[in-house]
MDTraj code that builds the backbone (N, CA, C; nanometers):
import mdtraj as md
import numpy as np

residues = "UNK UNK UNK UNK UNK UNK UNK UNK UNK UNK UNK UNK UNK UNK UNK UNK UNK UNK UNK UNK UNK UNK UNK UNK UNK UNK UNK UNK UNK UNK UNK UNK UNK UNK UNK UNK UNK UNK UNK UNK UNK UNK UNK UNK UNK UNK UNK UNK UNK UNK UNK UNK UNK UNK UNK UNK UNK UNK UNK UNK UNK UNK UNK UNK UNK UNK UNK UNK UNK UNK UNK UNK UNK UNK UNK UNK UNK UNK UNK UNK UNK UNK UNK UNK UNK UNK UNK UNK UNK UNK UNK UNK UNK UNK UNK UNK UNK UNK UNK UNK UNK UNK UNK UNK UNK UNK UNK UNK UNK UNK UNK UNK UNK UNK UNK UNK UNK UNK UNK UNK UNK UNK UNK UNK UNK UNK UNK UNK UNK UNK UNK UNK UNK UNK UNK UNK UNK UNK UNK UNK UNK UNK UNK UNK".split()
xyz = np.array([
    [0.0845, -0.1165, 0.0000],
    [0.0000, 0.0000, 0.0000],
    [0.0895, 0.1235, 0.0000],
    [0.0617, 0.2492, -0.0923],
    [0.1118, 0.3515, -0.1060],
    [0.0877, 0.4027, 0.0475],
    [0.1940, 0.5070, 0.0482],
    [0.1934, 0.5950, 0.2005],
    [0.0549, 0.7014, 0.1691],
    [0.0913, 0.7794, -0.0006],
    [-0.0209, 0.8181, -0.0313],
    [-0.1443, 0.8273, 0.0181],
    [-0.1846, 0.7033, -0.0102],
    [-0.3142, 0.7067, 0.0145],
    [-0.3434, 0.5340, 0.1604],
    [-0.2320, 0.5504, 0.1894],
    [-0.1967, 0.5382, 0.3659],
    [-0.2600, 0.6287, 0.4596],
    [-0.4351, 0.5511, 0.5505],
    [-0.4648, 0.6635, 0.6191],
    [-0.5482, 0.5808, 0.7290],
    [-0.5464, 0.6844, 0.8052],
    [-0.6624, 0.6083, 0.9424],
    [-0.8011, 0.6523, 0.9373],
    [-0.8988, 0.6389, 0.9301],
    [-1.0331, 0.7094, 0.9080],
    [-1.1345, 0.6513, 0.9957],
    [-1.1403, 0.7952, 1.0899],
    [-1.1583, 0.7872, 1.2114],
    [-1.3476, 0.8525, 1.2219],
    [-1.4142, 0.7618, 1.2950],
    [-1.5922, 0.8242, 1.3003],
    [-1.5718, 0.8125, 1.4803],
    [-1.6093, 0.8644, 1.4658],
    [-1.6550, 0.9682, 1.6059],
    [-1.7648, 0.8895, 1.6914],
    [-1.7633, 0.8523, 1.8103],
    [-1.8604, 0.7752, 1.8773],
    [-1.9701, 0.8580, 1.9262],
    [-2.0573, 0.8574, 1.9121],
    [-2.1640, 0.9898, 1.9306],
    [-2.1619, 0.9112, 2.1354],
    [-2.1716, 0.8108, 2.1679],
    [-2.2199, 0.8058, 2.3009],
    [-2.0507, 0.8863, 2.3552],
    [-1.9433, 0.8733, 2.3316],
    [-1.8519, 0.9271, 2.3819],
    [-1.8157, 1.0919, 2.3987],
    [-1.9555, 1.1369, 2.2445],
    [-1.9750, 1.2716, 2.2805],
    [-2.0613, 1.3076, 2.3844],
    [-2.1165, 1.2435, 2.4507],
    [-2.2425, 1.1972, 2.5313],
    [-2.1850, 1.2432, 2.6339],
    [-2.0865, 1.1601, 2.7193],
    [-1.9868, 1.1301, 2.7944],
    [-1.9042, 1.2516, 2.8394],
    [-1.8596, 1.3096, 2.6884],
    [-1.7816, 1.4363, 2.7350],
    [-1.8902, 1.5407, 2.7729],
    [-1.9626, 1.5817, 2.7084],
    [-2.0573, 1.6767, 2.7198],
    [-2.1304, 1.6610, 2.8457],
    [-2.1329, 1.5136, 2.8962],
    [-2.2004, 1.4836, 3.0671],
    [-2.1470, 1.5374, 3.1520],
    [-1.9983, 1.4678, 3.1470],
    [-1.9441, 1.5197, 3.2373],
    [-1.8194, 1.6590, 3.2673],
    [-1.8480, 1.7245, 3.1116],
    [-1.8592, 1.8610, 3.1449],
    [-1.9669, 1.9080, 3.2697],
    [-2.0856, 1.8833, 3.2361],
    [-2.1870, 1.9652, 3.2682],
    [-2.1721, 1.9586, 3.4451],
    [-2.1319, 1.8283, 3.4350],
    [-2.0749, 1.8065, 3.5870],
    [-2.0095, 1.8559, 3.6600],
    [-1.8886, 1.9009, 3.6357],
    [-1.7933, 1.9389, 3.6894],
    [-1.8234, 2.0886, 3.6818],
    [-1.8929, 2.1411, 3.6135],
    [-1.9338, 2.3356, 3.5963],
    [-2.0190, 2.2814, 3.7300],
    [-2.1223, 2.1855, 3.7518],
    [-2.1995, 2.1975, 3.8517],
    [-2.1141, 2.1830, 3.9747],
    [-2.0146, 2.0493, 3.9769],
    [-1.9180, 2.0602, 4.0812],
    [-1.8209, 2.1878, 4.1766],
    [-1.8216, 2.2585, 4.0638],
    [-1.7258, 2.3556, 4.0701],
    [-1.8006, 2.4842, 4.1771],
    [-1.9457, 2.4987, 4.0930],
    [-2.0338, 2.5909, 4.1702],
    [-2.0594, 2.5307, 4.3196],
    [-2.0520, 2.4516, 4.3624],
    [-2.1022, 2.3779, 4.4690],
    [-1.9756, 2.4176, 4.5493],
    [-1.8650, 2.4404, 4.4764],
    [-1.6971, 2.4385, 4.5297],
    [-1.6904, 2.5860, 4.5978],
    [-1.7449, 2.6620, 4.4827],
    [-1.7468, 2.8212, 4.5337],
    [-1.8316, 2.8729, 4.5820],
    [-1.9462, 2.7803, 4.6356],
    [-2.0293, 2.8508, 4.7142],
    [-1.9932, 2.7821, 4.8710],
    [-1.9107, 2.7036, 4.8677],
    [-1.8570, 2.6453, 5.0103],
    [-1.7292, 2.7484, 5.0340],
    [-1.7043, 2.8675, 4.9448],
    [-1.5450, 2.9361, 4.9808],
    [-1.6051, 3.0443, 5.1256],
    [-1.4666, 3.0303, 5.1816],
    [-1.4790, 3.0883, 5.3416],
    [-1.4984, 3.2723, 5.2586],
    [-1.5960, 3.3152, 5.2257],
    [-1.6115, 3.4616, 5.1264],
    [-1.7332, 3.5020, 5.1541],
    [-1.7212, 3.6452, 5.0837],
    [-1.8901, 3.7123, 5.0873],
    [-1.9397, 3.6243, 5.0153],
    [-2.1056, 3.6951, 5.0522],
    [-2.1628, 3.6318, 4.9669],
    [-2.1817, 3.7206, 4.7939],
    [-2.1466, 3.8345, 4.7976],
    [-2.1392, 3.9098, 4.6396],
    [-2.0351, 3.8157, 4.5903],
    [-1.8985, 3.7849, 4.6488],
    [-1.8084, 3.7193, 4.6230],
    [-1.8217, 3.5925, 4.5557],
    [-1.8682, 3.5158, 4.6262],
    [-1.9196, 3.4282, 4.5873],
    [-1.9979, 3.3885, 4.4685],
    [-2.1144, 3.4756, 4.4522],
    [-2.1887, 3.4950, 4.3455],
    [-2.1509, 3.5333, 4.2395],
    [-2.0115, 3.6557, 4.2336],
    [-1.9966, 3.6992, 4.0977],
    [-1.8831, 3.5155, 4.0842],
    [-1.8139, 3.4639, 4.1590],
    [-1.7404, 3.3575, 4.1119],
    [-1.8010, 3.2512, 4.0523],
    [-1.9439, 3.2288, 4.1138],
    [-2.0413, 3.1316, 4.0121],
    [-2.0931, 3.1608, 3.8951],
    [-2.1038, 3.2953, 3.9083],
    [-2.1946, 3.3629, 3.7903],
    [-2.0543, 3.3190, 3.6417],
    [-1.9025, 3.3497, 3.7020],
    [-1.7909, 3.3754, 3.6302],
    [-1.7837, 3.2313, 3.5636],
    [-1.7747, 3.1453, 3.6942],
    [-1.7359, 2.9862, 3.6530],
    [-1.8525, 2.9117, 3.5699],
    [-2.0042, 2.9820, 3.6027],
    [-2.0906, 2.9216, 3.4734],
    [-2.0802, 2.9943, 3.3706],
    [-2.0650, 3.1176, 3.3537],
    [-2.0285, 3.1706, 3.1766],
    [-1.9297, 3.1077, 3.1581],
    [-1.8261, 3.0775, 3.1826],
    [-1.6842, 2.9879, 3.1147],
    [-1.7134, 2.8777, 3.1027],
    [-1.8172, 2.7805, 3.1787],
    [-1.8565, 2.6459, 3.1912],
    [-1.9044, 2.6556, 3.0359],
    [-2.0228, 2.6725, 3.0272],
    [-2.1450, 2.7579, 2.9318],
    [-2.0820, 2.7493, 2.7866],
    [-1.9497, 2.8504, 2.7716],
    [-1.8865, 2.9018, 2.6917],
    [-1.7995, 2.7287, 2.6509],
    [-1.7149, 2.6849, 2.6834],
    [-1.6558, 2.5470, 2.6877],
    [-1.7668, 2.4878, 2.6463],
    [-1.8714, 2.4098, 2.7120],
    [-1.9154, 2.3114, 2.6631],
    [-2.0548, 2.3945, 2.4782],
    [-2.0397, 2.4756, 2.4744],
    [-2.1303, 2.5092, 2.3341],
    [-2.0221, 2.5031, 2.2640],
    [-1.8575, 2.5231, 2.3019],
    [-1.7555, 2.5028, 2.1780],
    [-1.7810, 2.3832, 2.1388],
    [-1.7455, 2.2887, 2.2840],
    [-1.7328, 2.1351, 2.1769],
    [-1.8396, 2.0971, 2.1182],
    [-1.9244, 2.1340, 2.1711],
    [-2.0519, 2.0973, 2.1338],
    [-2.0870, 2.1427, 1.9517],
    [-2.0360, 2.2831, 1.9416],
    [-2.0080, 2.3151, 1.8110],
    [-1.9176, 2.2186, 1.7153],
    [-1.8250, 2.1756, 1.7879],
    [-1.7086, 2.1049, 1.7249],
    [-1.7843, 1.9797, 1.6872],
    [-1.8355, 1.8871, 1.7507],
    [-1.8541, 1.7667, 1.7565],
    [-2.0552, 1.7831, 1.6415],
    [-2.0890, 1.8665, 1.6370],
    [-2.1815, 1.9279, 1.5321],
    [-2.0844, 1.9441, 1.4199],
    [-1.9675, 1.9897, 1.3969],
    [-1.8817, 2.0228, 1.2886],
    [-1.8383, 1.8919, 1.2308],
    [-1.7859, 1.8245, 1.3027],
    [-1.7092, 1.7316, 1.2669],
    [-1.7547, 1.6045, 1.2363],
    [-1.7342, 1.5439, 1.1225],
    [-1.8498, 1.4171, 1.0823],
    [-1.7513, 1.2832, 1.0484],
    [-1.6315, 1.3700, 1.0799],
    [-1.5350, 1.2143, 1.0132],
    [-1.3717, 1.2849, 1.0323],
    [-1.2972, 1.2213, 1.0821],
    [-1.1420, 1.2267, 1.0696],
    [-1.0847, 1.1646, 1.0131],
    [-0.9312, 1.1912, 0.9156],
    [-0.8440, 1.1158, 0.8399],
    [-0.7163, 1.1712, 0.8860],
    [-0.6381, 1.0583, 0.9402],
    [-0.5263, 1.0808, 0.9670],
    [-0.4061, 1.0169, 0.8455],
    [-0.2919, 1.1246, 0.8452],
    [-0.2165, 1.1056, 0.7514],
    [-0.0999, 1.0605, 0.8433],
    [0.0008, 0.9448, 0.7341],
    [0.1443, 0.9230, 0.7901],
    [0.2322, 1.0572, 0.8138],
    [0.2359, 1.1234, 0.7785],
    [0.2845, 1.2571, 0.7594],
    [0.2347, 1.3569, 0.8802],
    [0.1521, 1.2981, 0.9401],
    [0.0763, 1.3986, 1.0578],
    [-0.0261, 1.5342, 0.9875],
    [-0.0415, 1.4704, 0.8249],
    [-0.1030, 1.5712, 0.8335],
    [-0.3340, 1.5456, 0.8866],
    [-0.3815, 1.5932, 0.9021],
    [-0.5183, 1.5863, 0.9190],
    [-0.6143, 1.6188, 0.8180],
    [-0.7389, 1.5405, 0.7520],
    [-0.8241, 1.5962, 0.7469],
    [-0.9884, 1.5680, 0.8600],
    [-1.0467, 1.6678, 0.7954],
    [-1.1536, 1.6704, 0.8609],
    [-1.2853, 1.6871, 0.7801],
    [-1.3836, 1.5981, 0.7547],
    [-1.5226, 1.5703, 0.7201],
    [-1.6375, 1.6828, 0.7863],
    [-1.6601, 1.7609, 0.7283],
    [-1.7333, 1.8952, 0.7858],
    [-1.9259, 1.9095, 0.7449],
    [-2.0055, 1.9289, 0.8437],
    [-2.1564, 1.8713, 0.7927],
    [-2.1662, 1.8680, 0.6260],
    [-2.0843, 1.9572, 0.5085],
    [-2.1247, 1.8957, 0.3526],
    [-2.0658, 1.7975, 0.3579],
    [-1.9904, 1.7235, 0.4202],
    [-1.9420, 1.5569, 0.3731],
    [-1.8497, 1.6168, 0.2709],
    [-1.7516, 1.7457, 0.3025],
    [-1.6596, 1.7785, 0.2385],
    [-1.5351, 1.7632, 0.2944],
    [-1.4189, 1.6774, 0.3169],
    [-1.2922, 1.6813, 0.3689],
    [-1.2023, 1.8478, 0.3465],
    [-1.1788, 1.8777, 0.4528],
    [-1.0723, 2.0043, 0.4655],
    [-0.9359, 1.9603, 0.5105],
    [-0.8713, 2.0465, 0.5207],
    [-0.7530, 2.0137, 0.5931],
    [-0.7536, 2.0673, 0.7278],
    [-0.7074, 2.0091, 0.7937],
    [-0.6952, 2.0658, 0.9669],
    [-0.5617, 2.0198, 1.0035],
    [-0.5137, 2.0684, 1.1516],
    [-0.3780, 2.0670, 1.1998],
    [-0.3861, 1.9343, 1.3454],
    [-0.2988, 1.8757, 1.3655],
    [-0.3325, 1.8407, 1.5188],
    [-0.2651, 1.9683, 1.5894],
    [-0.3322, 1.9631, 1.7241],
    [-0.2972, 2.0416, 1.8052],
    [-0.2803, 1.9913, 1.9419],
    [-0.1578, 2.0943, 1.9992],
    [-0.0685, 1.9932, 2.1115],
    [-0.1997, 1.9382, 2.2265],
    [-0.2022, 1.8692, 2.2933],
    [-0.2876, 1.7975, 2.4011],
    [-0.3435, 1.6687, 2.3089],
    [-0.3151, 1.6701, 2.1925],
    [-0.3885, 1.5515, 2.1446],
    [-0.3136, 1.4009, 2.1788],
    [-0.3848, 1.2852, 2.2678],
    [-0.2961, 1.2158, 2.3167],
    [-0.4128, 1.0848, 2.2538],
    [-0.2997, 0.9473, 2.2544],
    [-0.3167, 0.8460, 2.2237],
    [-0.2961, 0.7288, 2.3247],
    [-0.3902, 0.6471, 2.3858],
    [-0.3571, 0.5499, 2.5314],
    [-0.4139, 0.4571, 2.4795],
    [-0.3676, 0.3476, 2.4301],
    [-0.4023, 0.2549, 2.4099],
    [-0.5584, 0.2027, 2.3147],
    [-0.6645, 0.2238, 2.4225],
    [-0.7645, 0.2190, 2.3090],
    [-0.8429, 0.3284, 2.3075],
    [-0.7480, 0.4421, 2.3588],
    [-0.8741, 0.5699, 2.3295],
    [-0.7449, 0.6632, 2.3302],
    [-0.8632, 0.7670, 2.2760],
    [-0.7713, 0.8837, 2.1893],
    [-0.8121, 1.0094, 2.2063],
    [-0.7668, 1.1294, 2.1940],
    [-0.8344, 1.2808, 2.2524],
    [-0.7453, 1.3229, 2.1631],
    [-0.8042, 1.4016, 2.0768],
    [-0.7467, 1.4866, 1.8931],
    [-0.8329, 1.5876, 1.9246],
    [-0.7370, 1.6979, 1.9035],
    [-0.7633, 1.8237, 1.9398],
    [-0.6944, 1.8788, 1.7677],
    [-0.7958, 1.9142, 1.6927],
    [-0.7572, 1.9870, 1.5248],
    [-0.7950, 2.1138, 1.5575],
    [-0.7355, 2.1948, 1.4626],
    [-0.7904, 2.3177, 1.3928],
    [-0.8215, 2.3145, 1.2555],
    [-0.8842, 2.3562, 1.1954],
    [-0.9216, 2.3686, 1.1013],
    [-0.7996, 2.4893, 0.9802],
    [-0.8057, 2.4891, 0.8752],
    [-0.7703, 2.5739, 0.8275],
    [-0.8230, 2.7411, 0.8271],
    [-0.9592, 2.7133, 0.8798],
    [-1.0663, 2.8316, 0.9004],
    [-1.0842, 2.8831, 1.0372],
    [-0.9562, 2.8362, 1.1056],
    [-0.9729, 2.8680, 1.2655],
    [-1.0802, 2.7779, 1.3798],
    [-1.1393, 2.7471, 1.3246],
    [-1.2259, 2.6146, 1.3525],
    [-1.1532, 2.5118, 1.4714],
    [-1.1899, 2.5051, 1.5870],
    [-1.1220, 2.4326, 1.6850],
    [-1.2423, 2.3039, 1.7095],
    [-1.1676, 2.1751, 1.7049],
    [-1.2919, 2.0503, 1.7167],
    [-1.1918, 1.9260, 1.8156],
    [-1.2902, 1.8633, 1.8885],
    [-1.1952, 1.8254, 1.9542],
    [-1.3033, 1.6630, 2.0166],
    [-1.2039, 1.5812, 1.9812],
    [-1.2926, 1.4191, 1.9166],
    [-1.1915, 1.3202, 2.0456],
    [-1.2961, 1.2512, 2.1072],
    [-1.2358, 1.1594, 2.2334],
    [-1.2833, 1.0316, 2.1389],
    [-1.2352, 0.9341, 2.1138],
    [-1.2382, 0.8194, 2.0428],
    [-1.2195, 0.7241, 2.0808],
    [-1.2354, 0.6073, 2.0335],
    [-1.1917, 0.4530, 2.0826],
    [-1.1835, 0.3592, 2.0231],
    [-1.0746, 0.3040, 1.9909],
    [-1.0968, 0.1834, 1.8868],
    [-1.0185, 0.0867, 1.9690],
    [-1.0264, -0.1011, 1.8172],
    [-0.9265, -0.1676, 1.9333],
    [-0.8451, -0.2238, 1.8293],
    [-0.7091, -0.2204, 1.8102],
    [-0.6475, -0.2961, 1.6966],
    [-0.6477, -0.3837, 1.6434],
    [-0.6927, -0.4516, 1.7610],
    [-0.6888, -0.5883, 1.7190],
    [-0.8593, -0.6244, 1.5708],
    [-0.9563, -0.5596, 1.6177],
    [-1.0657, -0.5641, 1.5603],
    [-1.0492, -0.4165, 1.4606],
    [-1.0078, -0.3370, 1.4536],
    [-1.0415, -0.2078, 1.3331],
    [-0.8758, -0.1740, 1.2496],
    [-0.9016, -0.2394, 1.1794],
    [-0.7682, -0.1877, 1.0856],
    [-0.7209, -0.0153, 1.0591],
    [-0.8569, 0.0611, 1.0879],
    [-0.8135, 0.2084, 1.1104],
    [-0.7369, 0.2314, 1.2098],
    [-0.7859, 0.1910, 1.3040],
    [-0.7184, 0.2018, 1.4986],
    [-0.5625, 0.1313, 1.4643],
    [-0.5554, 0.0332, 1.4148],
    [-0.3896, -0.0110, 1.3587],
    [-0.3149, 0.0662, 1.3256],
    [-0.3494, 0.1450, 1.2085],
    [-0.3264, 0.2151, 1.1285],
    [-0.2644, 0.3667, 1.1948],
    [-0.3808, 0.4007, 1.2793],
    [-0.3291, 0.5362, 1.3930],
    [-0.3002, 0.4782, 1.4737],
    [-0.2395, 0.3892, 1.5580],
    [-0.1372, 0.3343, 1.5966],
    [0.0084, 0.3218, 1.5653],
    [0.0242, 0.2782, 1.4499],
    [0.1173, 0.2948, 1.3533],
    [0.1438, 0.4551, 1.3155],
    [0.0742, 0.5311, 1.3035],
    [0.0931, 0.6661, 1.2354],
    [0.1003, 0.7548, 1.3648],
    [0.0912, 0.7251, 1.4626],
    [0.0702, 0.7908, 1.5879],
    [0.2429, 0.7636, 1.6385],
    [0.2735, 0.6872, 1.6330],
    [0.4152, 0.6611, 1.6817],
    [0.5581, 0.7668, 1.6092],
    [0.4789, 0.7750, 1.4479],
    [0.5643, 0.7967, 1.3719],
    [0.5720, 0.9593, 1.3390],
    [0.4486, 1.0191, 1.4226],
    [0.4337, 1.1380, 1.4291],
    [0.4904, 1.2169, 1.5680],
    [0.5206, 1.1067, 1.6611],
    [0.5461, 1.1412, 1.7887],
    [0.4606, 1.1904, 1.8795],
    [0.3730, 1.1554, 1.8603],
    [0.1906, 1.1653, 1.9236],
    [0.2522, 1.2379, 2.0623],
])
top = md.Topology()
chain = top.add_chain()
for i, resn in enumerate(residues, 1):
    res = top.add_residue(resn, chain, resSeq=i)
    for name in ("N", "CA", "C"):
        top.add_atom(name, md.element.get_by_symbol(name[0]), res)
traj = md.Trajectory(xyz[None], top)
């Protein structure tokens, strides 16, 4: 097989978007529960919840945008990326640093060429998906 057209082609587990987006929502709730136990006023307090749910808020409608954006990944030997965008049109995108690989799951953090930030928690198993092999293999050689 050509390196060419050597690639990993990666679909997105919708329950794993499930998962992230849960337990986002969690931890914004955790967090408020955190700052309303701080030894503080109570204005204090309030503008820090009010602060930590707009940033909560703000975070989870990104990925949430992202994972709406993103309909399919292709990883190149070369490290380079594309990305499958709602026309079922491949672009090019970048990896970006935090993107890590553990065995049978994966966290790919792209940009887009359009500034576009998307960010895909995955899972495959080598032994059963010749893609997951494949970014295994291409993951090593990129220095994941």
């Amino acid at each position: 097989m050509s390196s060419s057209t050597y690639f990993a082609s990666l679909t997105p587990d919708p329950w794993l978007r499930i998962v992230v987006l849960s337990s986002g929502r969690l931890l914004v709730a955790a967090g408020i529960v955190m700052i309303l136990t701080l030894d503080a006023s109570a204005a204090l307090r309030g503008a820090g919840c009010l602060a930590w749910l707009g940033l909560g808020c703000f975070e989870l409608r990104q990925a949430d945008r992202g994972f709406q954006y993103c309909k399919a990944l292709r990883v190149r030997p070369d490290g380079d990326i594309e990305l499958q965008n709602p026309d079922l049109e491949w672009e090019p995108a970048t990896l970006q640093s935090g993107s890590v690989l553990i065995g049978h799951y994966a966290w790919l953090r792209v940009r887009t060429g359009g500034g576009r930030q998307c960010a895909e928690f995955l899972r495959g198993d080598a032994r059963a998906s010749p893609d997951w092999r494949r970014l295994r293999v291409i993951w090593r050689h990129i220095g994941g």
